[in-house]
C-alpha positions as CSV (number, residue, x, y, z in Angstrom):
1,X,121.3,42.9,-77.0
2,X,120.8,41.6,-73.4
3,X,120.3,37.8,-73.2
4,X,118.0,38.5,-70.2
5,X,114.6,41.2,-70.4
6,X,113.1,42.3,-66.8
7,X,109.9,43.0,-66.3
8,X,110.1,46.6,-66.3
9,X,106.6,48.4,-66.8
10,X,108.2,52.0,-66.8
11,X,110.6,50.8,-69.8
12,X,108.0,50.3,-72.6
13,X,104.7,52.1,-72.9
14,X,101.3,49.8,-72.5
15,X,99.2,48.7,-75.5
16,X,95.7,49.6,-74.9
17,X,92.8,47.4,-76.0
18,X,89.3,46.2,-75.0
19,X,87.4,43.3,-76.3
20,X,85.7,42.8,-79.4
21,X,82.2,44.3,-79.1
22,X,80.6,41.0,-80.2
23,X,82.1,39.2,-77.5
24,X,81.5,41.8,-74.7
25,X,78.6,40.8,-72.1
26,X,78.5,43.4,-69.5
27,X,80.6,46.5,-68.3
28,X,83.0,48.6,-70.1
29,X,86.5,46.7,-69.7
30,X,89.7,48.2,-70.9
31,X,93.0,46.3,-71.3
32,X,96.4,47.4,-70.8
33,X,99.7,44.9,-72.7
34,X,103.2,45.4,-72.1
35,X,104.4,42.3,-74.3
36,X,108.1,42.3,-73.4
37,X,109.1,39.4,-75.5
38,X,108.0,38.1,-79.2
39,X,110.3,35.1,-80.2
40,X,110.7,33.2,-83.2
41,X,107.7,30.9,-83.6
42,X,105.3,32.9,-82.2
43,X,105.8,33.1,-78.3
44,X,105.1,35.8,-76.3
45,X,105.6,37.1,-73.5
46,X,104.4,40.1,-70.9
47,X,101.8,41.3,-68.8
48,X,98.5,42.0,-69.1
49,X,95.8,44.3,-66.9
50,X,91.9,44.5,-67.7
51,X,89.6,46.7,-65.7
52,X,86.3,44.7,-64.2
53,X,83.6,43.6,-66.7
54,X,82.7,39.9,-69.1
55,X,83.3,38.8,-72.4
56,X,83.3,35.5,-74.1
57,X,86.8,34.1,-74.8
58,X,87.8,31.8,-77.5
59,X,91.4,30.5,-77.6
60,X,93.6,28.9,-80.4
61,X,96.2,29.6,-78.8
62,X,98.2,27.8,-75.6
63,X,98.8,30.1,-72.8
64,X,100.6,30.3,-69.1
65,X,99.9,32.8,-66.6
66,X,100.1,33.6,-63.6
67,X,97.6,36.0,-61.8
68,X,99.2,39.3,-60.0
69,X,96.4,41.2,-58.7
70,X,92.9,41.4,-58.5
71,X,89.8,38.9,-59.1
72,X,88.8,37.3,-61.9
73,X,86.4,34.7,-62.9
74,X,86.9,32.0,-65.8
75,X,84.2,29.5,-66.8
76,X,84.3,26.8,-69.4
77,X,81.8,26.4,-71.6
78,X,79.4,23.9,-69.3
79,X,81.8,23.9,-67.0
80,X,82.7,25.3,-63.1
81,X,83.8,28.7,-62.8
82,X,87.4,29.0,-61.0
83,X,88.1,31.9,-59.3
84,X,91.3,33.5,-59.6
85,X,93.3,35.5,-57.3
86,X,96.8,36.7,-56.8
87,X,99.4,33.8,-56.5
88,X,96.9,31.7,-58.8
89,X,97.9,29.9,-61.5
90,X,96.0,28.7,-65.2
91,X,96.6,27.3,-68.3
92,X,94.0,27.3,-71.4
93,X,94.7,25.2,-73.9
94,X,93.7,25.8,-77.9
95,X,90.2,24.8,-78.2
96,X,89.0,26.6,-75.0
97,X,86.0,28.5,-75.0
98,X,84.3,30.8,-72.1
99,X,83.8,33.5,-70.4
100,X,86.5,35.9,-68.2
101,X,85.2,38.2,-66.1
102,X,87.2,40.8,-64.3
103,X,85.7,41.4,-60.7
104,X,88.5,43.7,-59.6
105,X,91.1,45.2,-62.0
106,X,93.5,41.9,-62.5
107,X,96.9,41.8,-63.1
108,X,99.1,39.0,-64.9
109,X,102.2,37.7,-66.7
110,X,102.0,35.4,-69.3
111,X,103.4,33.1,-71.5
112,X,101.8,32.5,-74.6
113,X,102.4,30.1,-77.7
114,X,100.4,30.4,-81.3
């Protein structure tokens, strides 16, 4: 085994998800994962693609990433929305809550830790 992984999206097919009914506020939204990495103590590592619509997002876990493509929108609970576009950059800690909404098909890598 390689001590080095490329981002290669031809090399592993996508995982293919959508959020939790209960969370979903308006359109139809579909995800696609490539996770490319899952090392010991629960980090992981990929990218991810949804398809425009809102949900409410709750995290317990820490995560990195770095926007591609596309437009999103995330909003804190009582807080500013922050538009994101490609070249943009976020982290949410554990303990955010919100909303993400995808206004044009985005595009990321990521780096999360559980």
């Amino acid at each position: 085994m390689s001590a080095w992984i490329k981002f290669d999206l031809s090399s592993i097919a996508p995982e293919e998800g959508a959020p939790a009914p209960d969370r979903l506020i308006s359109g139809t939204p579909t995800f696609r994962t490539w996770n490319f990495e899952e090392a010991d103590g629960g980090l992981y590592v990929g990218i991810w693609e949804a398809t425009p619509g809102k949900w409410r997002i709750v995290y317990e876990e820490w995560e990195y990433f770095h926007i591609l493509s596309g437009h999103s929108i995330v909003t804190e609970e009582d807080g500013p929305a922050v538009q994101l576009k490609a070249g943009d950059s976020m982290i949410l800690r554990p303990g955010f809550k919100g909303t993400w909404e995808v206004v044009e098909t985005t595009r990321k890598d990521y780096v999360i830790r559980v």
